[in-house]
Residue frames as a rotation matrix with the C-alpha (Angstrom) as fourth column:
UNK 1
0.220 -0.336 -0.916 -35.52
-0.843 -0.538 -0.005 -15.75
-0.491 0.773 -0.402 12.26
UNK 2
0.786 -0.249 0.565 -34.88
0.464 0.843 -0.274 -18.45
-0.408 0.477 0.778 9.34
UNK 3
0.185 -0.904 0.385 -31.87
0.095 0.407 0.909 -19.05
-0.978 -0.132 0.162 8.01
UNK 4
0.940 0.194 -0.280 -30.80
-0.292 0.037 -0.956 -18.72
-0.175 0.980 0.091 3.93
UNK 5
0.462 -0.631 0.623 -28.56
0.184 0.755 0.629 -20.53
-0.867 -0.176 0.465 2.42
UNK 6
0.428 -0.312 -0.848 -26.05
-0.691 -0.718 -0.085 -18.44
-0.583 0.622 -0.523 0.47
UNK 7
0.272 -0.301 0.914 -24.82
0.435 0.886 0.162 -20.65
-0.858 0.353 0.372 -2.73
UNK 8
0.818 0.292 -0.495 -23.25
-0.253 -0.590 -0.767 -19.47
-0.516 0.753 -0.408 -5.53
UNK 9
0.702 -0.627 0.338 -20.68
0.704 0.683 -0.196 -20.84
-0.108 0.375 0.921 -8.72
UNK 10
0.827 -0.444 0.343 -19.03
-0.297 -0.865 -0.405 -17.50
0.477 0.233 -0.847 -8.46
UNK 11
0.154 -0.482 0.863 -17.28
-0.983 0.016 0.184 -19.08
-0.103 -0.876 -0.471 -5.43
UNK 12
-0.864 -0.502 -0.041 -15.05
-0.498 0.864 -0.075 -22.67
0.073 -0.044 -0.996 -4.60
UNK 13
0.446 0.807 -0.387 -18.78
-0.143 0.491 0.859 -25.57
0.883 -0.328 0.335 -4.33
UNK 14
0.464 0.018 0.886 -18.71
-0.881 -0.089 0.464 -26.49
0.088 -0.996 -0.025 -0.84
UNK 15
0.049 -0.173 -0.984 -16.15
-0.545 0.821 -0.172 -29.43
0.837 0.545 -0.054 -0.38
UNK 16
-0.764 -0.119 -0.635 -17.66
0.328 0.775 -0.540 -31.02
0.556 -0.621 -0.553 2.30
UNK 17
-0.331 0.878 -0.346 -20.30
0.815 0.451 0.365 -30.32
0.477 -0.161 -0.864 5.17
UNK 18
-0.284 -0.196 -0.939 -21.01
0.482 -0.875 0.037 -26.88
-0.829 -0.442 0.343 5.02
UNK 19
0.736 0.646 0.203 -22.84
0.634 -0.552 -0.541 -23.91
-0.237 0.527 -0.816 3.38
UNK 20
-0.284 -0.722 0.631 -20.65
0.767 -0.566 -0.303 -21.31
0.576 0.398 0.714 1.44
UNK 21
-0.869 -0.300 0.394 -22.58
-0.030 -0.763 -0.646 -19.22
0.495 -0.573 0.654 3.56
UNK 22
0.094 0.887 -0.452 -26.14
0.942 0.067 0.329 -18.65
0.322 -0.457 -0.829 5.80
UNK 23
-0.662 0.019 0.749 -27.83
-0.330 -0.905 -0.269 -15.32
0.673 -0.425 0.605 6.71
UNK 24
-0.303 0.631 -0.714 -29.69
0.953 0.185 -0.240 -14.77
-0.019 -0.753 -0.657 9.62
UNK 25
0.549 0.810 0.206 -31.40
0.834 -0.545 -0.080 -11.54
0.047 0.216 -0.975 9.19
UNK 26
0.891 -0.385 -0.240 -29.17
-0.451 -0.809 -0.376 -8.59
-0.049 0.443 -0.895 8.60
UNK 27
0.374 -0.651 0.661 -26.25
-0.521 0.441 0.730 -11.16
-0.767 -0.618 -0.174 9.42
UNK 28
0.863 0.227 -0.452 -24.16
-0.484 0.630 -0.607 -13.17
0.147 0.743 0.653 7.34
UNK 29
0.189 -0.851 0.490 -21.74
-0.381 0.396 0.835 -15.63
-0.905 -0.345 -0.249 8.21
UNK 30
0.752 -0.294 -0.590 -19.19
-0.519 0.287 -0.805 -16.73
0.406 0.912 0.063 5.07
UNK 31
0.908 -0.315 0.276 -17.54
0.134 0.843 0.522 -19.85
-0.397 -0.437 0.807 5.78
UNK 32
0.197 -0.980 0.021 -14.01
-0.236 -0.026 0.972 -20.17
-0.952 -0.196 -0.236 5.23
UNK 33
0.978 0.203 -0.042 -12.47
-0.085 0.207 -0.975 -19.89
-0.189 0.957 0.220 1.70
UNK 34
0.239 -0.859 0.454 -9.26
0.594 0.499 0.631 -20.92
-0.768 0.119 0.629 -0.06
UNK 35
-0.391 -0.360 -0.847 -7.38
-0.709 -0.469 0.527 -19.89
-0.587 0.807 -0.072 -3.45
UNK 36
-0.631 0.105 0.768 -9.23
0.539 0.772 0.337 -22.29
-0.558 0.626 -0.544 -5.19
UNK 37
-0.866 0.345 -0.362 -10.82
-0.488 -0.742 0.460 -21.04
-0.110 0.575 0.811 -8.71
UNK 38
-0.194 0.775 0.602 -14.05
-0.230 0.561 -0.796 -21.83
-0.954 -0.293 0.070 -8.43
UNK 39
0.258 0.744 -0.616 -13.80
-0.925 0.007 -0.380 -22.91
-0.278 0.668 0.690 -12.22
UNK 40
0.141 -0.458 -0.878 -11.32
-0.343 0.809 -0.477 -25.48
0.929 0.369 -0.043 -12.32
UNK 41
0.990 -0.058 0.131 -11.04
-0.103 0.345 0.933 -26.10
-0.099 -0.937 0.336 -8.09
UNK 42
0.195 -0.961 -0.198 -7.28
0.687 0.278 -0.671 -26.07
0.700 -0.005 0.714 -9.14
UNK 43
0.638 0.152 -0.755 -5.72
0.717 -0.477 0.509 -24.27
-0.283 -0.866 -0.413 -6.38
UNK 44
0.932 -0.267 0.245 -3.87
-0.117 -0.862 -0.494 -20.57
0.343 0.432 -0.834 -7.12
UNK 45
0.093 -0.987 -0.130 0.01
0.781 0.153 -0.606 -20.62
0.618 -0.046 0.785 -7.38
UNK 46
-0.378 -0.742 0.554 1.58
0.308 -0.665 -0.680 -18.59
0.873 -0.086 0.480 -4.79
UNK 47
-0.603 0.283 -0.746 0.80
0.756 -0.093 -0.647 -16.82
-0.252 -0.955 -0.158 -1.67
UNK 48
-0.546 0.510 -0.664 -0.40
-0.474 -0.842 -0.257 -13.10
-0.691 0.174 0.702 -3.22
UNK 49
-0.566 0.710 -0.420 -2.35
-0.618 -0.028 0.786 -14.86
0.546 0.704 0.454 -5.86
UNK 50
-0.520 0.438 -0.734 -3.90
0.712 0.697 -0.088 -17.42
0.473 -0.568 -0.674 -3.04
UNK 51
-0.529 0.453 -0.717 -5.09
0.730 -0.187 -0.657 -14.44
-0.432 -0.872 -0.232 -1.50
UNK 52
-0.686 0.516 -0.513 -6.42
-0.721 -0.579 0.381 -12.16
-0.100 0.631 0.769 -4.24
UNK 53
-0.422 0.475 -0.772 -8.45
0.058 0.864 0.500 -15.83
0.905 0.166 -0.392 -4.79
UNK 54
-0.786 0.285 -0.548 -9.52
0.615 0.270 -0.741 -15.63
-0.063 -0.920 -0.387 -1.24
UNK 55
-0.546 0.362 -0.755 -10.88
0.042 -0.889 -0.457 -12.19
-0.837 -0.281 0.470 -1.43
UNK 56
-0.731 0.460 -0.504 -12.47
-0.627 -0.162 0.762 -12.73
0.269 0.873 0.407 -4.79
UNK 57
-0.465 0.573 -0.675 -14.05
0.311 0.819 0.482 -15.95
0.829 0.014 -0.559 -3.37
UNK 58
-0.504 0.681 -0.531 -15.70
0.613 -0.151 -0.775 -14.24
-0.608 -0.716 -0.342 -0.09
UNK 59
-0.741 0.316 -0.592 -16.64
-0.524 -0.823 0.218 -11.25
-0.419 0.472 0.776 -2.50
UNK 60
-0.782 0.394 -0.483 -18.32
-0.390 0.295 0.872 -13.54
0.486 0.871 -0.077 -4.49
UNK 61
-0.717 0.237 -0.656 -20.32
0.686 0.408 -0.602 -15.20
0.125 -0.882 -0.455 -1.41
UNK 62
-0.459 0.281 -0.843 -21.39
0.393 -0.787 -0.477 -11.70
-0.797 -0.550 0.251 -0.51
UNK 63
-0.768 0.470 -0.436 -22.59
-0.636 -0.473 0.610 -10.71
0.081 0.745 0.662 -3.60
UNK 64
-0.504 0.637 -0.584 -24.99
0.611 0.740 0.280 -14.15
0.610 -0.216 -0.762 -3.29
UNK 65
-0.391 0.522 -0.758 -26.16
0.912 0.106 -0.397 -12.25
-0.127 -0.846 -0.518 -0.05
UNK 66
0.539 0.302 0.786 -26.89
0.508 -0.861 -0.017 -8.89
0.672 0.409 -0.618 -2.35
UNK 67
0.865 -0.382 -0.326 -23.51
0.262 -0.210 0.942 -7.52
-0.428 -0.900 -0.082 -0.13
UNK 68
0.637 -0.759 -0.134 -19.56
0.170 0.308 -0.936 -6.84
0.752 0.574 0.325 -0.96
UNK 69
-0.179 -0.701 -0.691 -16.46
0.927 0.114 -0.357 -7.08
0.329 -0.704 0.629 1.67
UNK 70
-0.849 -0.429 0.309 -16.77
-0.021 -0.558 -0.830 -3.57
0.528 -0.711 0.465 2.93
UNK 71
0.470 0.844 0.260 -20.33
-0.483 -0.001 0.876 -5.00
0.739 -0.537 0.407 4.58
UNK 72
0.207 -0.475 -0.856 -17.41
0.369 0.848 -0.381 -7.37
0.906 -0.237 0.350 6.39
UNK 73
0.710 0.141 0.690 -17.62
-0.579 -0.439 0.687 -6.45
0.400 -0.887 -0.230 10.44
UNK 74
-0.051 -0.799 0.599 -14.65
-0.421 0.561 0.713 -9.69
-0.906 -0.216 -0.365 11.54
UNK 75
0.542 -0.363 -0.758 -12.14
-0.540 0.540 -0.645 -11.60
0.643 0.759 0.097 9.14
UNK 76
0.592 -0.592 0.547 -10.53
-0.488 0.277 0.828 -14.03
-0.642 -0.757 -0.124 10.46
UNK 77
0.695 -0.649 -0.308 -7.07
-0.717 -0.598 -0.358 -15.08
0.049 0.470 -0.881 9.16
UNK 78
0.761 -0.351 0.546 -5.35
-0.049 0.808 0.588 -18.24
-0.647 -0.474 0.597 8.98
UNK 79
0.611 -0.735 -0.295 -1.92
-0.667 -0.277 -0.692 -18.62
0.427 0.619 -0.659 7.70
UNK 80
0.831 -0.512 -0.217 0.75
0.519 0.854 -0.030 -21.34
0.201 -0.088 0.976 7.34
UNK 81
-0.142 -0.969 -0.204 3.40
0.953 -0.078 -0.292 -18.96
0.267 -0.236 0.934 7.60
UNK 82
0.366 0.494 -0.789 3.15
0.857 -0.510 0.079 -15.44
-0.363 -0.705 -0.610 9.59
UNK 83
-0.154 -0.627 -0.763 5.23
0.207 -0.776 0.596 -13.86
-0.966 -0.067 0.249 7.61
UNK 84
-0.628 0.442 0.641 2.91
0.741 0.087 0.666 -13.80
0.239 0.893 -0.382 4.93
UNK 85
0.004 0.648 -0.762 0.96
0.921 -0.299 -0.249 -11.48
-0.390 -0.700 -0.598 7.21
UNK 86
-0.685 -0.225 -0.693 2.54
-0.267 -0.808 0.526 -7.82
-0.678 0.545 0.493 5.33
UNK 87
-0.956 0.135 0.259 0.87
0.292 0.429 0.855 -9.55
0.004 0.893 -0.450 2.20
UNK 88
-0.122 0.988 -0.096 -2.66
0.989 0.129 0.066 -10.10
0.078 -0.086 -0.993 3.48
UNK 89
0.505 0.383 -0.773 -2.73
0.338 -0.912 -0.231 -6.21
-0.794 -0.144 -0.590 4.79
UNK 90
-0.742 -0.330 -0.584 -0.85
-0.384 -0.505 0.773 -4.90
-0.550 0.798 0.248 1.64
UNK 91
-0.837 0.531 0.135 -3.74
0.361 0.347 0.866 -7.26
0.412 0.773 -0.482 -0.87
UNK 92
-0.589 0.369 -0.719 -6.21
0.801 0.152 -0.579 -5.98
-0.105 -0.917 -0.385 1.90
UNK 93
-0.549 -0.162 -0.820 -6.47
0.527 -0.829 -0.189 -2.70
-0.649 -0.536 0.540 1.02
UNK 94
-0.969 0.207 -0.133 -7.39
-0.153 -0.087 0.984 -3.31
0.192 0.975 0.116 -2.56
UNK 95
-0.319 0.783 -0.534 -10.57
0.434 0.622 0.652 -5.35
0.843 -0.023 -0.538 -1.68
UNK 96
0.227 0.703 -0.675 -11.84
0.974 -0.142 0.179 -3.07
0.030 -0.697 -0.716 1.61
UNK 97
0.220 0.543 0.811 -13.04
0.187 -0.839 0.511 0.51
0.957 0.040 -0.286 1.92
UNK 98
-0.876 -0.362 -0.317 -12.15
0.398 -0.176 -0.900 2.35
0.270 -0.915 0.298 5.51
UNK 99
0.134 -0.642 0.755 -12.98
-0.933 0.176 0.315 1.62
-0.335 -0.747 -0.575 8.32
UNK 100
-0.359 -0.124 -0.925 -11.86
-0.321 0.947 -0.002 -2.07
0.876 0.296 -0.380 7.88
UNK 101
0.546 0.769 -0.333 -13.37
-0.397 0.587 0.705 -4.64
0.738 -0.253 0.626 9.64
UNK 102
0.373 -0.597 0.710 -11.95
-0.649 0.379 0.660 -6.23
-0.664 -0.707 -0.246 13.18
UNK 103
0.560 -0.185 -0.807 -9.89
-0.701 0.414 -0.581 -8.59
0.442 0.891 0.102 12.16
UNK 104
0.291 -0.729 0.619 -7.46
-0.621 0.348 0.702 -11.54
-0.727 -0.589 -0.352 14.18
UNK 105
0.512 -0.451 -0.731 -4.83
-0.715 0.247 -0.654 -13.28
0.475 0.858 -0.197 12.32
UNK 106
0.702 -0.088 0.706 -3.86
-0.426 0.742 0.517 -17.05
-0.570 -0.664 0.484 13.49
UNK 107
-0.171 -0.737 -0.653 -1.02
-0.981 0.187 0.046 -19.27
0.088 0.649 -0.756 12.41
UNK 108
0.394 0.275 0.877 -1.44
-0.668 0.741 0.068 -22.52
-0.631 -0.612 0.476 11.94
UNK 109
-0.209 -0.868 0.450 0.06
-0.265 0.493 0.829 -25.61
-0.941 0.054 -0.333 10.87
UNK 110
-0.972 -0.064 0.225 -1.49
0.203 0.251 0.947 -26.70
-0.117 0.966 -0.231 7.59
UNK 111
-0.433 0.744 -0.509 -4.58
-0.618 -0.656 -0.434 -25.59
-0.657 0.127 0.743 5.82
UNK 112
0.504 0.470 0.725 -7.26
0.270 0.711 -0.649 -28.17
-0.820 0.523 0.232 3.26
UNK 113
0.815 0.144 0.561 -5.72
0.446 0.461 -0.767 -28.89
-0.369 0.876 0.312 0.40
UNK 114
0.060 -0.996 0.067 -2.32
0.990 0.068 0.127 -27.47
-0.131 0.059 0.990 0.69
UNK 115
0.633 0.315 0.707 -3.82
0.525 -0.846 -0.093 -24.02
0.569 0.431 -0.701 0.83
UNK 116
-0.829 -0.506 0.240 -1.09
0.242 -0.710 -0.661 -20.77
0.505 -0.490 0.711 2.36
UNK 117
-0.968 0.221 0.116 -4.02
-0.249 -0.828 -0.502 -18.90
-0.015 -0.515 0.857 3.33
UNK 118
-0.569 0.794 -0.215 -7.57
0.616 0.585 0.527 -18.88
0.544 0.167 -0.822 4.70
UNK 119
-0.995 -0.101 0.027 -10.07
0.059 -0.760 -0.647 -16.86
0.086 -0.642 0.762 5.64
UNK 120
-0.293 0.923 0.251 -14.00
0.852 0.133 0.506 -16.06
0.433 0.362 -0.825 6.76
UNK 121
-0.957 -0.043 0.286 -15.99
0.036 -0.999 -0.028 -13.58
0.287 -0.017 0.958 7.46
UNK 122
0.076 0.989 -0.129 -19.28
0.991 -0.089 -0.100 -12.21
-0.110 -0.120 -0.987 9.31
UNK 123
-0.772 0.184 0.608 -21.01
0.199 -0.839 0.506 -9.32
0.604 0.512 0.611 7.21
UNK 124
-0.323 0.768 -0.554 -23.86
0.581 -0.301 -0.756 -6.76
-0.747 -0.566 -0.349 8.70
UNK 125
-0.473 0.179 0.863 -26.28
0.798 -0.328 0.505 -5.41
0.373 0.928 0.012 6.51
UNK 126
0.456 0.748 -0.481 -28.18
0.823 -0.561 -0.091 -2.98
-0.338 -0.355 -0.872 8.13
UNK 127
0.890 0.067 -0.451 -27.37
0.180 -0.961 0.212 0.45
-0.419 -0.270 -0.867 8.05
């Protein structure tokens, strides 16, 4: 199988070595995104608008891959503070379709560019 390189200005450019995304037949894997608007790269104010920015910026990814978040099979979750965690599943709900997608949430100490919240994602098209 070859590879495609998902790219698109809907989403943050790529700030550093790494593809906004790559499919591998029915697969897609969406690197990790921030709250950054992908028009100004300024980074969103807050935690609930850092993550509506997340979820707009994988959406946007996925659409590149002719997809949208409820093709999303794992998210993974990274957060500076856990108790931001209510948030992500309360903005969550807007932006996915039941069933939702596995999903593990991680804390961790600090995130690029001073971001609250981070997340990627691997989509299945098929069926």
């Amino acid at each position: 199988m070859t590879r495609q390189v998902l790219s698109t200005p809907n989403a943050p450019a790529a700030i550093g070595t790494y593809s906004q995304g790559i499919r591998v037949g029915d697969t897609v894997y969406l690197s990790g995104q921030i709250g950054l608007d992908p028009n100004t790269m300024q980074m969103a104010e807050g935690i609930e608008s850092q993550i509506n920015q997340v979820f707009l910026n994988l959406g946007a990814v996925a659409s590149a891959a002719g997809a949208n978040l409820n093709a999303t099979v794992k998210l993974n979750v990274y957060l500076t503070d856990l108790a931001h965690f209510a948030k992500v599943n309360e903005i969550m709900a807007r932006y996915f379709d039941q069933p939702y997608p596995a999903r593990a949430a991680v804390g961790v100490k600090e995130l690029p560019r001073g971001a609250l919240v981070e997340m990627d994602a691997v989509l299945h098209l098929g069926e």
